[in-house]
N, C-alpha and C positions, 0 to 999 in steps of 0.2 A: 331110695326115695319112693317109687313104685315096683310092687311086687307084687305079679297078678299069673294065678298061675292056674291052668284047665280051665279057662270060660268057656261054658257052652250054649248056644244060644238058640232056642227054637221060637219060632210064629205056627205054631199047628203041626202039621206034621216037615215043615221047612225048617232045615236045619241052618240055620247063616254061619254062628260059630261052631267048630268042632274041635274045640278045647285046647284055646289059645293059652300062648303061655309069654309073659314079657318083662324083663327089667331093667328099670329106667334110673339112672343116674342123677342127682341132683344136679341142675345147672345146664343137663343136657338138653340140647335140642333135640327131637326126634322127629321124623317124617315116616308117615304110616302112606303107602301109596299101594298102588293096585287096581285094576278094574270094576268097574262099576258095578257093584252088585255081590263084591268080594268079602264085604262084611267091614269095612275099613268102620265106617259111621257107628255101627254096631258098637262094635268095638269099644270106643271112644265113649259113645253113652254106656256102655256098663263100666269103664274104669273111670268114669268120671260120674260113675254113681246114680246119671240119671236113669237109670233102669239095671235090674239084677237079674244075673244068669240064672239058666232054667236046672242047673245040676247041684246038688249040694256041696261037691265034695271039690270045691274050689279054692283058691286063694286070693285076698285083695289085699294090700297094705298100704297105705301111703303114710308118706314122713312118719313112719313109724305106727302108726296106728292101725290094728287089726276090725274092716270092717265088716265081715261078715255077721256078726252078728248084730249090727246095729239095727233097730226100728226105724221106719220111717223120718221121725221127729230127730233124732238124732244124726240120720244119716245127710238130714237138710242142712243139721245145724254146722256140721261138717265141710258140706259141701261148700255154702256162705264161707265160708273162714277160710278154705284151704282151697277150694279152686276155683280159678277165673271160667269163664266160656266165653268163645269168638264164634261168631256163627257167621255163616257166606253174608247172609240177607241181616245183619245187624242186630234186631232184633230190638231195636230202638223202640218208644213209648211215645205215640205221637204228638201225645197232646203235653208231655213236659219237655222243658228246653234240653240243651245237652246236661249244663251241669246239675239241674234234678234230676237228668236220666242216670248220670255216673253214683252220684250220691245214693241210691238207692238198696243197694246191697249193703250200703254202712247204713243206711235206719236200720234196715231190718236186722243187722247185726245188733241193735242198742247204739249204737254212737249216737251222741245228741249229735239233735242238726248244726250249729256252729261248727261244729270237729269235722264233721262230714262233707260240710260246705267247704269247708279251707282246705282238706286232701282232695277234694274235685276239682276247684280251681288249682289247686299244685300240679295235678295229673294232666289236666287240660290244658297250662300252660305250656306245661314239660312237652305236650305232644304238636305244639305250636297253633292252638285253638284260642289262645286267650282271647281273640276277638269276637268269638262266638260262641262264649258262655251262656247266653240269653237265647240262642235263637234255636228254634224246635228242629225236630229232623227236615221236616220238609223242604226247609230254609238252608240247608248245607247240601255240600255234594256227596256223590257217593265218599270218594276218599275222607273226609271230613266227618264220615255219619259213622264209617267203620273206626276210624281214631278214637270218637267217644266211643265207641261198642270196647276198643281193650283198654281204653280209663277204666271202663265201668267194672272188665276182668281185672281190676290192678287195683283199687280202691280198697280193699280187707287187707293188700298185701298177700294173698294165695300164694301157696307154695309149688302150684303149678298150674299152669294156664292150659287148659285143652281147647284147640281149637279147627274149626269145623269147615275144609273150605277158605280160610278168611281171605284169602283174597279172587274167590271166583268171581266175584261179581265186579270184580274191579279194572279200569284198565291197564295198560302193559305199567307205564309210571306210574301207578299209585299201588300201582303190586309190587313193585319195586320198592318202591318208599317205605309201605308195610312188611316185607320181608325186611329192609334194613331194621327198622324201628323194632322188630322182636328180638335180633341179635342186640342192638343196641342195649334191651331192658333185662334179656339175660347177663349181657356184661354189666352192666349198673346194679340189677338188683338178686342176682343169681338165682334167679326163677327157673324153673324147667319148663319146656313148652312141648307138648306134645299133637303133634298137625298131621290132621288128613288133609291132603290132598293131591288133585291131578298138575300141579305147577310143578315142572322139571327144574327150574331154575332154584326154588324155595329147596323141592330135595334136598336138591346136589349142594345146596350154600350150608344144611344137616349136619350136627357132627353123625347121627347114623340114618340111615335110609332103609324100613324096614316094609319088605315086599308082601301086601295080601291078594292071596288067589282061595277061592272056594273055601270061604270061611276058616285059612288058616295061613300062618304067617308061617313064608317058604323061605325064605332068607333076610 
């Protein structure tokens, strides 16, 4: 499913990654964890495309696909289709409701808005939001704002969900709930999910638990 092998990552003369190497099972969970400043984040935006290693002589693949040499354009068009993102802080649109907020990676895919509008409401129901299709983020709770943030990772169907954090920002039960809710959508839709974070409890619930120290992954 993922096959990403010597990333290396510099900001100037600051080396973060020192040519990481990882591969990811369809279906699997994974937990990427480690100290702050370990490269974990990094990480995560170059195998999930949002930004590319500073070495040439790397490896990416996902579900089969060789990205190294894609263009920009291509690598978007990519991205939209095959992978979700979860971010700590949501990353929600404030001024559209939740289910404009989820539907929006199906426009930009082409789906007319009908089809797009019916997998939003489907997702949002599934996630037990149906009563707050209408109302913008400000109007939900945190737990409620991040539930649309992984509709909105789940709407194209991605073949894998990277996510950032998703539940730092939340309390002990609604971290709980969203930890459940990922395992739930891996056994429902066999998604791989691949999570940074500092939550012991998400870890350990992992089928693997992969340790970064000094820009590289020690176990």
């Amino acid at each position: 499913m993922i096959i990403a092998e010597n990333l290396h990552k510099k900001y100037g003369t600051l080396e973060v990654l020192k040519g990481v190497s990882l591969h990811i099972k369809q279906g699997e969970v994974v937990s990427i964890v480690g100290p702050s400043g370990a490269g974990k984040t990094t990480l995560l935006q170059l195998v999930g495309t949002l930004d590319r290693p500073t070495n040439n002589d790397y490896k990416l693949i996902i579900n089969k696909k060789d990205l190294k040499g894609l263009n920009d354009k291509e690598l978007s068009k990519f991205r939209n289709k095959e992978i979700g993102f979860i971010f700590q802080f949501h990353q929600l649109l404030p001024e559209f409701t939740a289910l404009e907020n989820v539907a929006i990676p199906a426009f930009i895919a082409g789906e007319a808005k009908e089809t797009a509008e019916r997998k939003a409401v489907e997702l949002l129901e599934l996630l037990g939001l149906s009563k707050r299709l209408h109302h913008k983020p400000a109007k939900l709770s945190g737990g409620e704002q991040q539930r649309v943030a992984v509709a909105r990772a789940l709407i194209n169907n991605p073949s894998v969900i990277m996510a950032d954090e998703p539940s730092g920002n939340l309390d002990t039960e609604n971290a709980k709930q969203l930890h459940k809710l990922f395992f739930d959508l891996r056994d429902r839709f066999n998604q791989t999910f691949v999570i940074v974070t500092h939550n012991e409890e998400l870890a350990e619930m992992s089928d693997r638990k992969l340790l970064m120290r000094d820009g590289l992954i020690i176990e």
